[in-house]
Structures are given as structure tokens and as C-alpha cells.
DRENFITOR-27856 format. One record per residue (C-alpha): x, y, z; residue in one letter. Coordinates in steps of 0.05 Angstrom, whole numbers, plus 5000, padded with zeros to 4 digits. Layout:
BEGIN
(pt (X; Y; Z); A)
...
//
This chain:
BEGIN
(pt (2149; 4787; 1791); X)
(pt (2153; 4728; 1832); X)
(pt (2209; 4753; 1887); X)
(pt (2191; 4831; 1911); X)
(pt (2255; 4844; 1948); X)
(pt (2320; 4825; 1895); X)
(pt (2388; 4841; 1924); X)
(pt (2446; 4857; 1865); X)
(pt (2515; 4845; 1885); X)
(pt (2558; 4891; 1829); X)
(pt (2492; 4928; 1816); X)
(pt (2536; 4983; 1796); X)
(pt (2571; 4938; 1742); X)
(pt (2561; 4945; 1667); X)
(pt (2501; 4894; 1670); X)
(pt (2476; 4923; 1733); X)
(pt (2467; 4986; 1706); X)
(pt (2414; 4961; 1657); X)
(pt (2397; 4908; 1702); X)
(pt (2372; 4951; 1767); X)
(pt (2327; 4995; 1734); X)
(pt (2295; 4934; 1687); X)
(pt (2277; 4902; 1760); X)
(pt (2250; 4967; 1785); X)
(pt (2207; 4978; 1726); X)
(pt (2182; 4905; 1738); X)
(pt (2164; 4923; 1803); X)
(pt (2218; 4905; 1846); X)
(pt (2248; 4930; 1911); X)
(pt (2323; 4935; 1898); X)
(pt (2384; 4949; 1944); X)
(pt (2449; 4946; 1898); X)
(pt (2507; 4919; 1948); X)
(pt (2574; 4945; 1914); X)
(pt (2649; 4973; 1924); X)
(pt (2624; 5031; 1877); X)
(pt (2703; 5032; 1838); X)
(pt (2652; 5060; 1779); X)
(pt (2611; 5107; 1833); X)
(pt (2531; 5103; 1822); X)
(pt (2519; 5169; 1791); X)
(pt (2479; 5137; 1732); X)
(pt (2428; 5090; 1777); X)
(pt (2358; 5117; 1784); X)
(pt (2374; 5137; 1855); X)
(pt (2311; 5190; 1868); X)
(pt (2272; 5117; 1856); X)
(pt (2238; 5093; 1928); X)
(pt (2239; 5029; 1916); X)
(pt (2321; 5030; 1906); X)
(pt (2370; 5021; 1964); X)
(pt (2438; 5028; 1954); X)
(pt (2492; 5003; 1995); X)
(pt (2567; 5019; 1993); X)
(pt (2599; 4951; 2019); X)
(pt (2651; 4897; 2001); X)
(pt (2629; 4832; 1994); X)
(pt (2681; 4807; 2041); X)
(pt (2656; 4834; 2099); X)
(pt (2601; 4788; 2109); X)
(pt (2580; 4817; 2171); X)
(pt (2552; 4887; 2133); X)
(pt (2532; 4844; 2072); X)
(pt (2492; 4794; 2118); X)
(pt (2451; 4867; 2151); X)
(pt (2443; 4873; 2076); X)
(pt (2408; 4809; 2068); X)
(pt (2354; 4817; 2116); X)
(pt (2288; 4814; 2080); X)
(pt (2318; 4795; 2010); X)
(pt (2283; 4738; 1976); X)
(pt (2322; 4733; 1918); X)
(pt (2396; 4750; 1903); X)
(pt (2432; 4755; 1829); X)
(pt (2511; 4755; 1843); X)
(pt (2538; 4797; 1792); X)
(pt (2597; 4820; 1837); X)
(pt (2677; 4796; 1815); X)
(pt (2731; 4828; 1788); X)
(pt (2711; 4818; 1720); X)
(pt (2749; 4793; 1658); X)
(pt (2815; 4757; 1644); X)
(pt (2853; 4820; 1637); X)
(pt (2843; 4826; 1707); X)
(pt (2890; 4780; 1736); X)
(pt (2950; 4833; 1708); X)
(pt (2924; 4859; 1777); X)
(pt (2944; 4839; 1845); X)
(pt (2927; 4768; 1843); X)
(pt (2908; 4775; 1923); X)
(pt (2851; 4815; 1909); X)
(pt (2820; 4766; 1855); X)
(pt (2825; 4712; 1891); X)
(pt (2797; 4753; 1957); X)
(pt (2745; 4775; 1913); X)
(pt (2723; 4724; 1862); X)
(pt (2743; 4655; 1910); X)
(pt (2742; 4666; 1980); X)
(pt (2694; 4720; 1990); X)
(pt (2638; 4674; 1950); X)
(pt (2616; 4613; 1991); X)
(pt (2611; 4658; 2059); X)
(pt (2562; 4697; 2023); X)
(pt (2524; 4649; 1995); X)
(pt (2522; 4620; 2071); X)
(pt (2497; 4694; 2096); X)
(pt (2446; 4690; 2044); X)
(pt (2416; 4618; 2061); X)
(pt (2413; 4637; 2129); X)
(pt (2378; 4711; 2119); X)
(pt (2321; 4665; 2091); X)
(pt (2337; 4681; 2013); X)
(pt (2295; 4635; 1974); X)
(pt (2334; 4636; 1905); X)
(pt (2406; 4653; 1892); X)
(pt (2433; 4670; 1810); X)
(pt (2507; 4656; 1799); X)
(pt (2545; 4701; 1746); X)
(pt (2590; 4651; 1724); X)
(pt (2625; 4661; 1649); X)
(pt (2638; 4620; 1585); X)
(pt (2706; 4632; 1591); X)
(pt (2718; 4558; 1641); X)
(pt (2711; 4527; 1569); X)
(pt (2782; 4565; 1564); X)
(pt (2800; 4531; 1488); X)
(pt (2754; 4476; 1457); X)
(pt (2754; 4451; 1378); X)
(pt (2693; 4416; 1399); X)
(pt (2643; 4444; 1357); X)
(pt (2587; 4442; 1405); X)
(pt (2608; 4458; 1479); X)
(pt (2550; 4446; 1526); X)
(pt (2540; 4452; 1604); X)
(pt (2571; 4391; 1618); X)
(pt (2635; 4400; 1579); X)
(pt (2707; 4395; 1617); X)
(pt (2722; 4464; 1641); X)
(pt (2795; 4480; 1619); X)
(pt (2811; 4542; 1655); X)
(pt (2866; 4582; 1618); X)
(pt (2873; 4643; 1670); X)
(pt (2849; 4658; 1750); X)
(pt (2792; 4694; 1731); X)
(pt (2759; 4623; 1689); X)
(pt (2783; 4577; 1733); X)
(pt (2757; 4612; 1800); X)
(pt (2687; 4624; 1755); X)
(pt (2681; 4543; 1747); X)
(pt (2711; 4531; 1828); X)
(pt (2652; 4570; 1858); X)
(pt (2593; 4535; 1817); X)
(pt (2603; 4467; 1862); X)
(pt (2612; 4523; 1927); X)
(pt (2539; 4546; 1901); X)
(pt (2510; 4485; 1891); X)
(pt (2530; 4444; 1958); X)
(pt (2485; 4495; 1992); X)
(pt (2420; 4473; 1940); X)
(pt (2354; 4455; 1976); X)
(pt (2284; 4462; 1968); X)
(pt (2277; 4524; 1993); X)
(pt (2346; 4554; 1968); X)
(pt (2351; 4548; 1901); X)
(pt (2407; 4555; 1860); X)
(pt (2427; 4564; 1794); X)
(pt (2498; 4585; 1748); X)
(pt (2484; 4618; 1688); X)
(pt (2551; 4625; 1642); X)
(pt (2549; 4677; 1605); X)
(pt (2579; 4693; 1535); X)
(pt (2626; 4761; 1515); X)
(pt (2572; 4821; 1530); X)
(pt (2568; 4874; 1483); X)
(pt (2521; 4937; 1475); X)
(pt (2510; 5002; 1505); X)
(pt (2485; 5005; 1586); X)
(pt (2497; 5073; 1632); X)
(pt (2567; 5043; 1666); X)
(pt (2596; 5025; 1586); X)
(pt (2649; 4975; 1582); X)
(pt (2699; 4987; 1525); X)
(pt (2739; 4927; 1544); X)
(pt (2695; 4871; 1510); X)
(pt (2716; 4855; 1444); X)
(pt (2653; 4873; 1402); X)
(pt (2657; 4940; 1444); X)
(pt (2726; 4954; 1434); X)
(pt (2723; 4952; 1356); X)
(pt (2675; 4999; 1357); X)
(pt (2703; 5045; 1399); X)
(pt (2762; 5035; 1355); X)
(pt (2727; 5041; 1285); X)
(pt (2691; 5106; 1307); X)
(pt (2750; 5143; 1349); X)
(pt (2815; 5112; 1323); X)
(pt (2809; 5110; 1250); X)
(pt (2819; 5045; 1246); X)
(pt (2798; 4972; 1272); X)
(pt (2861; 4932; 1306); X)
(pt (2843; 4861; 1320); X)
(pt (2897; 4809; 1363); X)
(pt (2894; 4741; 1333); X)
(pt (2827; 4743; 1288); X)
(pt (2814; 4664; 1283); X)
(pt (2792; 4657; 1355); X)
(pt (2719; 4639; 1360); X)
(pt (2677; 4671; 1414); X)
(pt (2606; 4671; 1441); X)
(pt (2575; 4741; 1445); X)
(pt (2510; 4756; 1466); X)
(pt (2473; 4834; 1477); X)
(pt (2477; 4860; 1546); X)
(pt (2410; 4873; 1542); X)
(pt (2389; 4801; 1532); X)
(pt (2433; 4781; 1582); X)
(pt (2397; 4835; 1627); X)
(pt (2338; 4790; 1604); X)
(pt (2357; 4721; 1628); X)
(pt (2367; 4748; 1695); X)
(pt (2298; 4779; 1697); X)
(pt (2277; 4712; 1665); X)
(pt (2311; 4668; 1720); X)
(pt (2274; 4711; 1770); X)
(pt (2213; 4683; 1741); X)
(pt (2217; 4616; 1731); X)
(pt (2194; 4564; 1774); X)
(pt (2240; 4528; 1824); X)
(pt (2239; 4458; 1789); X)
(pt (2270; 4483; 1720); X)
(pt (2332; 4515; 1746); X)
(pt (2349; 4492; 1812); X)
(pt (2415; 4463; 1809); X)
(pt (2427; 4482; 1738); X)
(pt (2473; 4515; 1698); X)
(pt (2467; 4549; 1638); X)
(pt (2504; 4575; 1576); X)
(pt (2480; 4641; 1547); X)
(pt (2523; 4655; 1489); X)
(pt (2480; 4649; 1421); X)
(pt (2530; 4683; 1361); X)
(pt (2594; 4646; 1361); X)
(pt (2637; 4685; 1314); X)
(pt (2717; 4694; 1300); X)
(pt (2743; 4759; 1325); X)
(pt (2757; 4777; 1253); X)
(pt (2688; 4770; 1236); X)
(pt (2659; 4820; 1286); X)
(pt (2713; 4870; 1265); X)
(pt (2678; 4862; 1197); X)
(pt (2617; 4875; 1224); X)
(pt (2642; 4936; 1261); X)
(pt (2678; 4961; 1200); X)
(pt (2611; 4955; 1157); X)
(pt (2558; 4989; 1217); X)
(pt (2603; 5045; 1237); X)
(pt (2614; 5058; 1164); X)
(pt (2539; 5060; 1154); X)
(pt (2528; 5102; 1213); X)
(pt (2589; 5149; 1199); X)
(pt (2590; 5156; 1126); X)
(pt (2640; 5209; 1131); X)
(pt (2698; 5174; 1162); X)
(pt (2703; 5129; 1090); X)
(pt (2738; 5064; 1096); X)
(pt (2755; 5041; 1162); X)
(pt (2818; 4995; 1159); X)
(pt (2823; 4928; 1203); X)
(pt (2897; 4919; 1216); X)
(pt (2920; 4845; 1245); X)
(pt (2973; 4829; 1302); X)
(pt (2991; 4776; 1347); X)
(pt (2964; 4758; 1409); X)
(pt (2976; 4704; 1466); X)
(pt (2892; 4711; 1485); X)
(pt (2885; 4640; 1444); X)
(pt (2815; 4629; 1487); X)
(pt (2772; 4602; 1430); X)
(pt (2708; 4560; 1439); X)
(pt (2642; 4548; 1411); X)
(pt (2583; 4554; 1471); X)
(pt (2522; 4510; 1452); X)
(pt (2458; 4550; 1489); X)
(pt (2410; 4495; 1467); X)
(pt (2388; 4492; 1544); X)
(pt (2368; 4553; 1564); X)
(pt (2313; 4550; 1496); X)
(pt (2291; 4482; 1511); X)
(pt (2289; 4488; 1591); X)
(pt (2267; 4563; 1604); X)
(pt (2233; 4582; 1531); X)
(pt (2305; 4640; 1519); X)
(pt (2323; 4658; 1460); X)
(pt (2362; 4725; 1444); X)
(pt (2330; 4787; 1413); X)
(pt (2387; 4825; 1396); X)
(pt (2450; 4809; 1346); X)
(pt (2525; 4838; 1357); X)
(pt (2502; 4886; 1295); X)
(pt (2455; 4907; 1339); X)
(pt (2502; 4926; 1391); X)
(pt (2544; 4962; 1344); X)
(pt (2492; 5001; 1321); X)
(pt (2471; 5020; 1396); X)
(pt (2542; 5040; 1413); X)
(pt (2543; 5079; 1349); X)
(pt (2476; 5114; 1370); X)
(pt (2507; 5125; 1439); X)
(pt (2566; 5157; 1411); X)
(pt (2538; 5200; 1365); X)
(pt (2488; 5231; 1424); X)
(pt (2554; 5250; 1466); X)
(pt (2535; 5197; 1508); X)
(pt (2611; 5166; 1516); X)
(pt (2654; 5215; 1535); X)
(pt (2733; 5206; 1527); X)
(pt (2729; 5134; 1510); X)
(pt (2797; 5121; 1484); X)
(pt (2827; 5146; 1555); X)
(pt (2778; 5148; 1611); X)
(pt (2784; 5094; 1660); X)
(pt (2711; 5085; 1669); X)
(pt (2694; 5052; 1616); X)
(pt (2757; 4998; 1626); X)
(pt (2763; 4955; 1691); X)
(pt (2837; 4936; 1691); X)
(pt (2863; 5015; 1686); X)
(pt (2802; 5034; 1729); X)
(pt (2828; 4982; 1780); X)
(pt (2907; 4996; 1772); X)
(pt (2889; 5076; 1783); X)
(pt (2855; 5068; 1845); X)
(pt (2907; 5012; 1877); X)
(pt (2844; 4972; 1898); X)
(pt (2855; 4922; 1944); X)
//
């Protein structure tokens, strides 16, 4: 690996649970930097090479301590998805807006050589185009997209030779990691399928890009690797199977009837919903420029949650807050 000392911002996220250890194994010394809502218990903490740090990214005085000796930082922290913004809208913007360019300052001038943006597919907010590429207008439909697509230009005013930047905008996650997210749609029908009887779906006809949260675990590692001239300044969609909601509950329906033979037919049930965010990501980029391509499907993901469940492995998942980030949020009164 290319940068020794990698610094994870929301290392204690649902893609940083999957994400530290993959760097560690790789060889990496990692110091997590995170608010901890979720707590840490499932990080490989008795690991030497892992430091973890209890801090909000808005205090950019502890954060920039944190930053001494880091070569490389992946900025996974936000409060993270739409849903979100039913929250106090002070600590979103706090949070995803105004705490991101002073860090990105702190980390240019502790001498950090490469910085990776989590930005999302959602700015594409609702596109019939059937192909949306990097360079498409971003139509932000909510706080959470349109703060995503504000702090790319906040990133990318700081690019130089040796601090180079890149966005990568990710697709809908899906799949099992140690801090599980049952708020993602592909997630959330199977969660439903196995534990409610039944598959609900809001809308059906909106088209989304998905992608395994282990791949995306992947391009991270990947965009640690590179060299500086292929992604510096870049940004990059990462969103491969662009499917209607309706056809992932289908896909739910048929894997967790596979897997769980005895609950019989699983029923998907249809209601309304005002979430019209519908768009079709084109990840052309990322295959051509930096060689990605996805090794896992959403039936894949399924099948891992299904594996998970069945092993005891998800605990409560209809009601526990730690596998949701809105009710996880609203129960502590974070601020």
C-alpha cells in the first residue's frame, strides 16, 4: 500500500466497519476519527496498528492533533442519508457543510498527501436521462444531496501537486458489514422479507444505483492505490446496477425465499411515497480510468444479509436503533 498512515473520518460508519480492518489487513496504520453515535465495539481494537479517536469533526483543533503524521485521509464522516434532514437541520449543515472545508484545510497543512471525498449519487436528485455521468447538472432534491455536491468545489480549490484530491459518488450501499445499516433500500427489504412477513415497497418505479458495500469498501482501498495523475481532481460515480425499487423487492422476495424455504410466499405490498429521487448513474469512468469494476450483485447482498441473519448476527432489527441513523440520531438528541 502506497500511503502507510490512512486516517478515516466516520471509521465507525457502516462502510468503515468493513473498511478499517480491509486497510489493516493491507498493512495500514489506521486511527478512526469519529463521534462514535454507533460506539466501536465491533472494530478490531486489540489490533496495534489501529488508533482510535473519539472526536467531532468540528473541532478542528483535536482533529488537526489527529492529522499529524497521516499521509492519506478517506472522509467518510456526514450525517448520512436524506432521511436525515427530518433531524435538526443545524446539525447537518454543522456537520455535512461547514465543518468540511476547515478540515480539509487542517489536513493540507498536517502535510496529507491525498484526500478521498465520500460524496453520493443522490446530487443527480431526479434525471430521465438515461445515462447520468460525472459531469451531469446536479439537481439536489433535499440538504443532505445538495450539501454532498457544495463541498466537491470546497475539496477541489485546495488541489495541488502534492495534495491530491478526488470525489467519489457513490451509489445506494447494500450488504452485510459489523455496524449494519437497515435503512438502505436493498437492506430494508430484506430485513422486511425475513422479519416482517412481508416486502412493503414506497413508490416501486423509481430507478436507483446500488452497488455492494463491500466493493465500495474496494474503490476506497483502490483510490489508495492509484497513482496521483488518474484521480487528482476527479470525481467519480460508483453505482453499477441501476434497478427500480420494485425490482429489488423481487429480488428480495425470490433470495429470502430460497434461503428461508419455510416462510412460503413472501408478499410485496405497494404504497405511495413523496421519495421520487430516481436516476440512472453511468460508472463508465471509474472502469476506463482506474481498471473498477464491481464483484458483487444486490443478490449477492441479499444473500449475505440472509447468511447474517440466520447466524444471529442481527439482533432486534425491526426496532433497534443501531442499525437505523435517523432514530439512532433522534434518541440520542445529537447536536
Amino acid at each position: 500500500m502506497r500511503f502507510k498512515n490512512v486516517l478515516v473520518t466516520g471509521g465507525t460508519g457502516y462502510v468503515g466497519s468493513l473498511l478499517v480492518p480491509q486497510l489493516l489487513d493491507a498493512g495500514c496504520k489506521v486511527t478512526v476519527y469519529d463521534i462514535m453515535y454507533f460506539g466501536d465495539d465491533f472494530l478490531p481494537k486489540k489490533n496495534p496498528n489501529l488508533t482510535v479517536i473519539k472526536g467531532d469533526i468540528r473541532d478542528i483543533a483535536k482533529l488537526s492533533q489527529a492529522l499529524k503524521g497521516i499521509e492519506a485521509v478517506i472522509s467518510l464522516a456526514c450525517i448520512s442519508n436524506d432521511a436525515s434532514f427530518e433531524l435538526d437541520e443545524n446539525l447537518s449543515t454543522s456537520i455535512n457543510l461547514d465543518a468540511f472545508e476547515p478540515m480539509v484545510v487542517a489536513a493540507k497543512a498536517a502535510g496529507v498527501k491525498r484526500f478521498v471525498y465520500a460524496s453520493s449519487s443522490s446530487v443527480y436528485g431526479v434525471s430521465d436521462s438515461p445515462d447520468v455521468t460525472e459531469d451531469h447538472p446536479l439537481v439536489p432534491l433535499t440538504l443532505y444531496n445538495k450539501y454532498k455536491g457544495m463541498c466537491e468545489p470546497l475539496l477541489f480549490k485546495h488541489q495541488s501537486p502534492d495534495f491530491v484530491c478526488v470525489a467519489i459518488r457513490p451509489a445506494t450501499l447494500c450488504g452485510y458489514a459489523p455496524r449494519q445499516r437497515l435503512d438502505l433500500s436493498v437492506n430494508i427489504l430484506t430485513n422486511h422479507a425475513i422479519n416482517n412477513k412481508k416486502i412493503t415497497v414506497f413508490g416501486g418505479e423509481q430507478k436507483r444505483p446500488n452497488l455492494h458495500v463491500q466493493d465500495m469498501v474496494d474503490v476506497y482501498q483502490l483510490l489508495l492505490e492509484v497513482p496521483d495523475e488518474k484521480i487528482a481532481g476527479e470525481i467519480f460515480n460508483a453505482g453499477f446496477q441501476n434497478m427500480s425499487i420494485m425490482d429489488i423487492a423481487k429480488i428480495a422476495k425470490r433470495v429470502v425465499q430460497e434461503e428461508f424455504p419455510e416462510k412460503g410466499d413472501i408478499p410485496i405490498v405497494t404504497t405511495p411515497t413523496d421519495d421520487i429521487r430516481s436516476y440512472h448513474v453511468n460508472s463508465d469512468k471509474i472502469t476506463r480510468v482506474l481498471g473498477f469494476r464491481p464483484k458483487r450483485t444486490i443478490e449477492d447482498a441479499v444473500r449475505d444479509l440472509c447468511v447474517a441473519f440466520k447466524a444471529g448476527k442481527l439482533p432486534n432489527s425491526l426496532d433497534d436503533t443501531f442499525y437505523f441513523n435517523v432514530r439512532r440520531l433522534k434518541e440520542i438528541k445529537a447536536a
